[in-house]
C-alpha positions in Angstrom: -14.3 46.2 23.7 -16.2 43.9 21.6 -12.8 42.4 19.4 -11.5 42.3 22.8 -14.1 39.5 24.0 -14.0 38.1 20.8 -10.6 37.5 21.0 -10.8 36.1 24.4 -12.9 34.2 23.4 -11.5 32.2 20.7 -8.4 31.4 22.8 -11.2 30.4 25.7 -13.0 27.8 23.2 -9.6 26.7 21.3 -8.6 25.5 25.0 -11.7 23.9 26.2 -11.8 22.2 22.6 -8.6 20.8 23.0 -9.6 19.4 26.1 -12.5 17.9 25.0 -11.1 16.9 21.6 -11.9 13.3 20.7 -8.6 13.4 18.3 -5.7 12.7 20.4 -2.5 10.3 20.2 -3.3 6.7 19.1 -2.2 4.1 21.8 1.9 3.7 21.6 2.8 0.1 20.4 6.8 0.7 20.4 9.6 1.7 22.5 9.2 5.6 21.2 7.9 7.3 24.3 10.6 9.9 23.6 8.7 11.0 20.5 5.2 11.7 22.8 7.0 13.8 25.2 8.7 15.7 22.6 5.5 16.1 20.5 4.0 17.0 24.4 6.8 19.8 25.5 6.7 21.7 22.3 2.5 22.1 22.4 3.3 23.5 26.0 5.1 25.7 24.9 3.2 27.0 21.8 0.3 26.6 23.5 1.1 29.3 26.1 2.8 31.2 23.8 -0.6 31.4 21.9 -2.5 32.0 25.1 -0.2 35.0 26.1 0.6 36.6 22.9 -3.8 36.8 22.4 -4.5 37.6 25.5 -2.2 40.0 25.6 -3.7 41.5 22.2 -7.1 41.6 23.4 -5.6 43.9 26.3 -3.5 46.5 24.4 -7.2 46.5 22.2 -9.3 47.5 25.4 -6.9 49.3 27.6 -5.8 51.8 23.8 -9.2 51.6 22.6 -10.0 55.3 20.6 -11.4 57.6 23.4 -10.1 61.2 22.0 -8.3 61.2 25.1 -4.9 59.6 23.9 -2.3 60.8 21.7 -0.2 58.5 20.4 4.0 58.4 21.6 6.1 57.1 19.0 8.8 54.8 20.6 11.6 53.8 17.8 13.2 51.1 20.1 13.2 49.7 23.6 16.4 47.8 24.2 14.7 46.4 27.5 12.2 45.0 25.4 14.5 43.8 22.6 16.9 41.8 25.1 13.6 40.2 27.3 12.1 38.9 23.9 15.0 37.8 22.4 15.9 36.1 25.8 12.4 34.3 26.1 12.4 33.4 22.7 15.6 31.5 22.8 14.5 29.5 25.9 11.3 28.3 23.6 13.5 27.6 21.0 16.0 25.5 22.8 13.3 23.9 25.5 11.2 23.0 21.9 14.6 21.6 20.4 16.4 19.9 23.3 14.0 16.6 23.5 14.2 16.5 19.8 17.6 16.2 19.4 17.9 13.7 22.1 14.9 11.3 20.7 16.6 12.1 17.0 20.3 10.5 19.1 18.8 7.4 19.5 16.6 7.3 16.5 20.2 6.8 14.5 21.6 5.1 16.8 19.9 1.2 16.2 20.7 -1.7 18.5 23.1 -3.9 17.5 20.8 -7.1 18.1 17.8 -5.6 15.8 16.9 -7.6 12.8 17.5 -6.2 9.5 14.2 -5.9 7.8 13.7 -4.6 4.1 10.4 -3.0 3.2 10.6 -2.0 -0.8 7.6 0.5 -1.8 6.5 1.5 -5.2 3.2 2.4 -6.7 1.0 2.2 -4.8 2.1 -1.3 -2.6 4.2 -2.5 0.0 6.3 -5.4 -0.4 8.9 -7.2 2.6 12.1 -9.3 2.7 13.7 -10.7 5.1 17.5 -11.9 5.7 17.6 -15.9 5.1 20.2 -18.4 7.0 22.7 -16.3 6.6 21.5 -13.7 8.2 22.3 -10.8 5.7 20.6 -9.6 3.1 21.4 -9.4 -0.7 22.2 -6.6 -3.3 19.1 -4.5 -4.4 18.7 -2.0 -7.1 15.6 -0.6 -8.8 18.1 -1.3 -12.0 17.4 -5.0 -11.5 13.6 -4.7 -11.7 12.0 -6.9 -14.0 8.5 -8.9 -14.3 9.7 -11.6 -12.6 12.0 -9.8 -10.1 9.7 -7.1 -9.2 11.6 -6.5 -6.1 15.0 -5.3 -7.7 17.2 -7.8 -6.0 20.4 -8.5 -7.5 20.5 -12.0 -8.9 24.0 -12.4 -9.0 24.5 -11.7 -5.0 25.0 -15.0 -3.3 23.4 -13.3 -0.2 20.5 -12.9 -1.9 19.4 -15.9 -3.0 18.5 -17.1 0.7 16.5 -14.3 1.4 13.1 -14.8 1.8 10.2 -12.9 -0.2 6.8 -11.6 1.3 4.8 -10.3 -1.6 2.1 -9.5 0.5 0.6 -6.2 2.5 0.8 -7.9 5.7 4.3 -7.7 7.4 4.6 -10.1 10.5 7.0 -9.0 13.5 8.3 -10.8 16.9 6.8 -8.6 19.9 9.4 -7.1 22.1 12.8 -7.5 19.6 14.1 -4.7 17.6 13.7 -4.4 14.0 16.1 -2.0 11.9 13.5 -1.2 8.9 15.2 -0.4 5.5 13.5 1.3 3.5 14.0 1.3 -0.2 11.8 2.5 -3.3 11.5 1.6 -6.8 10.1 4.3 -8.5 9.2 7.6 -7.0 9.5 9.3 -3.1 7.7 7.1 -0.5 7.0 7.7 3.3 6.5 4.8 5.6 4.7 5.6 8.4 3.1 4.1 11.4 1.3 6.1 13.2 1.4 3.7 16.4 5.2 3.4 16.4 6.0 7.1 16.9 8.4 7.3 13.4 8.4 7.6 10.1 10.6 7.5 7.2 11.0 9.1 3.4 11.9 6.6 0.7 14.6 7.9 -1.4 14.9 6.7 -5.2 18.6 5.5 -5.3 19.3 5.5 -1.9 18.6 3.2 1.5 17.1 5.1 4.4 16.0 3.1 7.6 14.1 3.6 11.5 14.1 1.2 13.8 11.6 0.2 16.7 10.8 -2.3 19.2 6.9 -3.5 19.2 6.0 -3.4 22.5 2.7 -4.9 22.1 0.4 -7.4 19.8 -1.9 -6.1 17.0 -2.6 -5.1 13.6 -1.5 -1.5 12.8 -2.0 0.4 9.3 0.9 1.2 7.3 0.7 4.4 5.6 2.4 6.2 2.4 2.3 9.7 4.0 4.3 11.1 0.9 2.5 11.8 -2.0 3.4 9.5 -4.4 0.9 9.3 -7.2 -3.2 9.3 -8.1 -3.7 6.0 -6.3 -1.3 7.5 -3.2 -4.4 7.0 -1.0 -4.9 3.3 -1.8 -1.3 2.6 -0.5 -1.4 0.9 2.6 -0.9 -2.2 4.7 -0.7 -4.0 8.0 2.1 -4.6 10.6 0.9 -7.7 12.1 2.8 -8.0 15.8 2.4 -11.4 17.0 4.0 -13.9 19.6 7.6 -15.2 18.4 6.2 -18.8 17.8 3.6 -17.2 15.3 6.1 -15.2 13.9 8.7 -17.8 13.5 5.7 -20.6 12.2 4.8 -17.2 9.6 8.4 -16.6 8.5 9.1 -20.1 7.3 6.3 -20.4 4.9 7.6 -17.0 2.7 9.5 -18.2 -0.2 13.7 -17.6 -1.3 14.0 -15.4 -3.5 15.9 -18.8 -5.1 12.9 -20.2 -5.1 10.9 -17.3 -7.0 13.4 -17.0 -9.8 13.1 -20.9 -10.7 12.1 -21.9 -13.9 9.9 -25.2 -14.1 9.5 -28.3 -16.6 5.5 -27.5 -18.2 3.7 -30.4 -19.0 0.7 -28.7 -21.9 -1.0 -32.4 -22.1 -1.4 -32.6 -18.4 -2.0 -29.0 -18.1 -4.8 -29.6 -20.9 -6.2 -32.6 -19.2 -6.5 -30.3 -16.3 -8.4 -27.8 -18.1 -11.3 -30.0 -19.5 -13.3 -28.9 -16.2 -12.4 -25.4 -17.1 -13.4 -25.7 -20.3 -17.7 -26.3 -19.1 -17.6 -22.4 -18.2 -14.7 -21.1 -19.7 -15.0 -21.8 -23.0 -12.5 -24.9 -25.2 -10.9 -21.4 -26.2 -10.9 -19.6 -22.8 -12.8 -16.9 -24.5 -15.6 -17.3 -21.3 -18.6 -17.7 -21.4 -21.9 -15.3 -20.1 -24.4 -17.9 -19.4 -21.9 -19.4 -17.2 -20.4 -15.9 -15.5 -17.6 -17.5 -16.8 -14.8 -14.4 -17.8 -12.3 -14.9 -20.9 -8.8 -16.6 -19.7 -7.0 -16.3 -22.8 -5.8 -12.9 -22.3 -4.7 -13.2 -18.5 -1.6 -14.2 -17.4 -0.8 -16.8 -15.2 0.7 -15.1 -12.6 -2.5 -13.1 -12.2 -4.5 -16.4 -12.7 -2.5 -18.0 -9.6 -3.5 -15.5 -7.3 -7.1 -15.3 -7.9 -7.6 -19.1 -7.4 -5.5 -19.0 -4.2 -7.7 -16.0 -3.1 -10.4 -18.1 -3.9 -9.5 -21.4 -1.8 -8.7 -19.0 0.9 -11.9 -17.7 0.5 -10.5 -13.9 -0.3 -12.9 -13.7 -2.8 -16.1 -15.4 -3.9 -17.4 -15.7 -0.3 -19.5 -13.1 -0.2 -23.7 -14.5 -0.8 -24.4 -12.4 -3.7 -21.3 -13.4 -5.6 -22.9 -16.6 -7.3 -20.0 -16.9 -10.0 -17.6 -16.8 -7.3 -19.2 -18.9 -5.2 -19.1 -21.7 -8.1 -15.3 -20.7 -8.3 -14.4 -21.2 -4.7 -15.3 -24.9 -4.7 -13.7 -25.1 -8.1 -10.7 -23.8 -7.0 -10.1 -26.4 -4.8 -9.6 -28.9 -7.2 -5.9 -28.3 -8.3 -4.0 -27.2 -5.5 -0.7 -29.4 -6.1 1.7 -26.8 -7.5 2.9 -28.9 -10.4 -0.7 -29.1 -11.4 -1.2 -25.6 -11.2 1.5 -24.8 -13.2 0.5 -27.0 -16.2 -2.4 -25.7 -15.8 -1.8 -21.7 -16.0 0.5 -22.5 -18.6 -1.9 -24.6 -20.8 -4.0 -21.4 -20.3 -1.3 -19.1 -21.4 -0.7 -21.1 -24.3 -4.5 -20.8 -26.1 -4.7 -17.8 -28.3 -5.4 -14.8 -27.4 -9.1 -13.4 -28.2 -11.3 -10.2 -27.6 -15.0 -11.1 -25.9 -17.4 -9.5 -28.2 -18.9 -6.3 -26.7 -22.4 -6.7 -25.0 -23.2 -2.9 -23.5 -23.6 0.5 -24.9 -21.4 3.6 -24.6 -19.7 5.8 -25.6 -16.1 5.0 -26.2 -14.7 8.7 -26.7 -16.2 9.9 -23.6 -14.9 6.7 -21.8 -11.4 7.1 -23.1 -11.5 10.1 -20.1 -12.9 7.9 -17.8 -9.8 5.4 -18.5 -6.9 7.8 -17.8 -7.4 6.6 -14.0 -6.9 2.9 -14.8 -4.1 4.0 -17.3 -1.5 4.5 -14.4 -2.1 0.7 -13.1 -3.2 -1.1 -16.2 -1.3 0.4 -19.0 -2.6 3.0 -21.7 -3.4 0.1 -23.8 -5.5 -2.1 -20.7 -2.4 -4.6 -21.3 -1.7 -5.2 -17.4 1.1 -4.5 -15.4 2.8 -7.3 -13.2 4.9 -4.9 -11.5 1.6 -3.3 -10.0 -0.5 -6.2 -10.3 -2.5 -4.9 -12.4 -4.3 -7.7 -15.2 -4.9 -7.1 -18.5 -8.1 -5.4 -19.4 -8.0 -5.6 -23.4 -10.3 -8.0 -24.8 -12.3 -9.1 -21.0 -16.1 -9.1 -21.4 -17.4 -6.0 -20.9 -20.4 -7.5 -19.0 -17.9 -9.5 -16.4 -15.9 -6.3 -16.0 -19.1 -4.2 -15.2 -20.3 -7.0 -13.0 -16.8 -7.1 -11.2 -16.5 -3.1 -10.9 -20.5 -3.3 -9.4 -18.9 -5.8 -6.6 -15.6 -3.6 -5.9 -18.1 -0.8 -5.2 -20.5 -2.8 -3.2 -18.2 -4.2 -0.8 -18.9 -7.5 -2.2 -15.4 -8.1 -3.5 -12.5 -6.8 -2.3 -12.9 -6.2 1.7 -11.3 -8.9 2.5 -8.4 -7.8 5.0 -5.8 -9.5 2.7 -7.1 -8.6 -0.5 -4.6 -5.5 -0.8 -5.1 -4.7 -4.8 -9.0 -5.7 -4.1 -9.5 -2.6 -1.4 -7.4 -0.6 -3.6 -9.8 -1.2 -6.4 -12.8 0.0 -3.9 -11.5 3.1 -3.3 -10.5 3.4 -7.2 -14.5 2.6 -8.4 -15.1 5.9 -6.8 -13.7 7.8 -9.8 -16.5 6.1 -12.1 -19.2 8.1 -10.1 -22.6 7.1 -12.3 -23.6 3.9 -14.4 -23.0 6.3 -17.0 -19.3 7.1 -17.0 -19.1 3.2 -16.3 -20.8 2.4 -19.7 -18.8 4.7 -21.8 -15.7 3.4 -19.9 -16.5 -0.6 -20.6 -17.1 1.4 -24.3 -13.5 1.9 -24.7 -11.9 -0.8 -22.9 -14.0 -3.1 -25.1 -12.5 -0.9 -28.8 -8.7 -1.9 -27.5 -6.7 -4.3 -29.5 -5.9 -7.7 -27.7 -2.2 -7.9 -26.8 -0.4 -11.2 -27.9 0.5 -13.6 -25.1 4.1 -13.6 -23.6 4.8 -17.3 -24.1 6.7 -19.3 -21.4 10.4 -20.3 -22.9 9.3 -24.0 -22.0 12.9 -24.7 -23.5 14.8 -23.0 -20.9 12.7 -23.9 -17.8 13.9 -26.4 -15.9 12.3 -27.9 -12.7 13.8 -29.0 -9.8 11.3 -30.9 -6.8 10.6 -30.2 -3.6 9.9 -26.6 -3.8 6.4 -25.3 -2.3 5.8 -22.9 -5.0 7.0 -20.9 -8.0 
């Protein structure tokens, strides 16, 4: 009798806790209502199955409870039985398939007025492009990855060169239009997923899979990798931002061609080091940085990495935050070259002073931080030499003592939290491998015993630059 109420009584509290549950469906932002009332018939239906198979188990326990009184009648088969169960069964089966394979009809089947969308993932980051004039969208093939096509787009396409480039977490759509997403990867298996749409997609290595949905109202809504894809798969995530058409349309025409990210520039190194004379008060004639200033080395970073931190700066990104003095200074600073030519010469006048290793300043212990590293290995190389692909800088040859202060920041929330600082979140979540001060001294320990990589020098022979273009 107990097991009985016992079992009653977990299929009693399993309701009401549904009932009650705070975890439900998020608010539907897309045309995918199909998808909640298929999600909705199929818990019917395995909800009542649940509630009849265990009631009916806590019966057969109290009404055949041992009494002395009963002897047991063996009963090989029931054909009666056999044909009612299988009967019900199919029902479930086909009332719990049906919806599906209606909502999976017009899943494949994508309007022919939706806009072609690309969204490219690799680890751990989401990038976007978008059809140009022509309205099509070039060749793309992870075989055409390089550092400075990180997207895989074929070069030699004509459609491609119009199409227009969103290296950033954030991708804008028009409310109320459909958009045909495809989805391509560059490395390993991806999932896109959002959980507001209804849908989600795997993205195949080699091949190009795609969902399409109308936004059927305005926000910001987290994109998620909900395929494991690597150590940092939890840091892989962005933002559809759904927005009026005139935003969208004012948003779209600032992105780049891909043209216009594959063009090589004229350098000018006098300008450039001209430029760099106010640098030079915190950063060193050398770039090798300087403490008393919180100023970091330059000379190993390259400029692409460079460019990004003083836009994130002038955008305030980074270095707004009160108790980020140094970055503070570098905000204002930042806003001193802002002319793209200038920046160029600039970066590349950088780029062009040797490279040199700060001198360490903490204690450690450099074997035990050599464990500590194999987390950052996967991002920033096994030799801390940066990977552009991931965004990753170089680590070889920074000042310990800026990278400590810069991991103390990430794990502060004082750098990083920033809605568009994509790689700066992922790095918050990534500090929480260090654990202690610690692991984080023995880790700065080996960082700081890694050779310096040379620079990749720009071919200033082969670069070319043609005027009129917002940006590299």
């Amino acid at each position: 009798m107990v097991i009985a109420l016992i079992i009653l009584a977990l299929v009693v509290i399993t309701v009401v806790f549904h009932l009650y549950s705070p975890w439900w469906l998020t608010p539907i932002a897309s045309n995918w209502g199909a998808i909640d009332t298929t999600i909705e018939i199929s818990f019917w239906i395995t909800g009542l199955v649940f509630i009849a198979v265990n009631c009916f188990l806590a019966w057969v326990v109290w009404r055949y409870k041992h009494t002395g009184k009963h002897k047991a009648h063996y009963e090989p088969e029931s054909k009666k039985l056999e044909s009612w169960l299988t009967i019900l069964t199919a029902i479930g089966v086909i009332a719990m398939l049906t919806p599906g394979l209606i909502a999976w009809a017009k899943v494949v089947n994508v309007p022919s007025e939706a806009t072609n969308v690309e969204a490219i993932g690799q680890q751990w980051q989401w990038t976007f492009r978008f059809p140009g004039p022509d309205g099509e969208l070039g060749g793309a093939d992870a075989r055409f990855v390089t550092a400075h096509n990180p997207y895989g787009i074929d070069p030699e396409d004509p459609n491609s060169q119009d199409d227009l480039i969103v290296n950033s977490h954030q991708l804008h759509l028009p409310v109320g239009k459909p958009v045909k997403l495809l989805l391509r990867s560059n490395d390993v298996l991806h999932n896109f997923a959002v959980p507001q749409f209804r849908i989600k997609m795997d993205l195949v290595p080699g091949t190009v899979t795609y969902q399409w949905f109308e936004p059927s109202r305005t926000g910001s809504f987290d994109i998620l990798c909900e395929e494991l894809c690597g150590v940092a798969h939890f840091t892989m995530r962005a933002q559809v931002i759904v927005e009026e058409e005139a935003a969208y349309l004012q948003w779209l025409s600032r992105q780049p061609s891909f043209a216009q990210t594959q063009r090589n520039y004229d350098i000018d190194l006098v300008a450039g080091k001209k430029l760099y004379a106010t640098c030079s008060a915190c950063h060193g004639v050398d770039g090798g940085g300087l403490a008393a200033m919180q100023a970091p080395n330059l000379s190993g970073l390259e400029p692409w990495y460079m460019e990004r931190q003083l836009r994130y700066y002038r955008e305030g990104i980074r270095g707004a935050h009160p108790a980020d003095s140094g970055g503070q200074q570098m905000a204002a600073m930042a806003k001193s070259v802002t002319a793209p030519r200038d920046l160029r010469n600039l970066l590349a006048y950088i780029e062009s002073l040797p490279a040199i290793a700060a001198p360490p300043t903490l204690a450690g212990d450099a074997v035990r931080g050599e464990q500590v590293f194999q987390a950052c290995v996967v991002c920033h190389g096994t030799n801390g030499q940066g990977t552009r692909a991931l965004q990753a800088p170089q680590l070889a040859g920074q000042a310990d003592w800026y990278l400590y202060n810069q991991l103390k920041y990430f794990s502060m929330g004082w750098r990083g939290k920033h809605p568009q600082d994509q790689y700066g979140s992922q790095m918050r979540l990534m500090t929480r491998t260090i654990q202690n001060p610690e692991r984080l001294q023995d880790l700065l320990a080996y960082i700081a015993s890694l050779p310096v990589p040379g620079h990749y020098q720009t071919q200033l022979a082969e670069a070319q630059i043609v005027e009129g273009t917002q940006q590299p």
